[in-house]
N, C-alpha and C positions, 0 to 999 in steps of 0.2 A: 230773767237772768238764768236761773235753771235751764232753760233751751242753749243760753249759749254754753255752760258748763259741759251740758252731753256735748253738743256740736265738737268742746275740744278733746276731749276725750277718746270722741271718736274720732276723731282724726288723728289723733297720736298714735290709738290702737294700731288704723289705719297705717301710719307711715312707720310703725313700730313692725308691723309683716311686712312690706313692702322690705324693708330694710334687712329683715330678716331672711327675706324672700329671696335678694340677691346675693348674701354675703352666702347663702349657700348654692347659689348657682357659681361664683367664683369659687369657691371651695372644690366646687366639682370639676371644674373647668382645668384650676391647679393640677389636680390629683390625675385627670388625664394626661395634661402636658409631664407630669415626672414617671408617669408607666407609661414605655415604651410598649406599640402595638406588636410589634417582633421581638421576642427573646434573641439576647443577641447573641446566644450562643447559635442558632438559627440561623442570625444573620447571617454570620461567619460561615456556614455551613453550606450555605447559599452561595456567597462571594467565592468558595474553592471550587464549586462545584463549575460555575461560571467561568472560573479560570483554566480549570482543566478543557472544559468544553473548548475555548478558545485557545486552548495551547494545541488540543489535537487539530480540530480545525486550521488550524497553521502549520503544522506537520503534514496533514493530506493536502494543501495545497501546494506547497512544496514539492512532495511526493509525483506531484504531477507533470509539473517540467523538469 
C-alpha cells in the first residue's frame, strides 16, 4: 500500500509542474502578444517616411513627361 501512496503522490507532484509548467509558458506567450515588437511611435515614423518617399517618386515621374 505505501508503493501505491508514493506512486500518487508522485504523480500529482508530477502533474502539479506540468501544470505549472504551462500556465507559464501562456503567461509568456500573453505578455508577448500585448508588447508590441515596434514602438509605434516608430511605426508612424516609418509610415511618413514611406509616404513622402512615394509622394516624390510620383512628382519625378511626372516631372518626366
Amino acid at each position: 500500500m505505501a508503493s501505491n501512496d508514493a506512486n500518487g503522490i508522485l504523480a500529482a507532484r508530477l502533474l502539479f509542474i506540468l501544470f505549472f509548467e504551462h500556465l507559464v509558458i501562456l503567461v509568456k506567450l500573453f505578455i508577448q502578444w500585448i508588447i508590441p515588437d515596434i514602438p509605434r511611435y516608430i511605426k508612424i515614423a516609418r509610415e511618413r517616411e514611406e509616404y513622402s518617399l512615394r509622394a516624390k517618386a510620383t512628382l519625378m515621374d511626372a516631372n518626366k513627361y
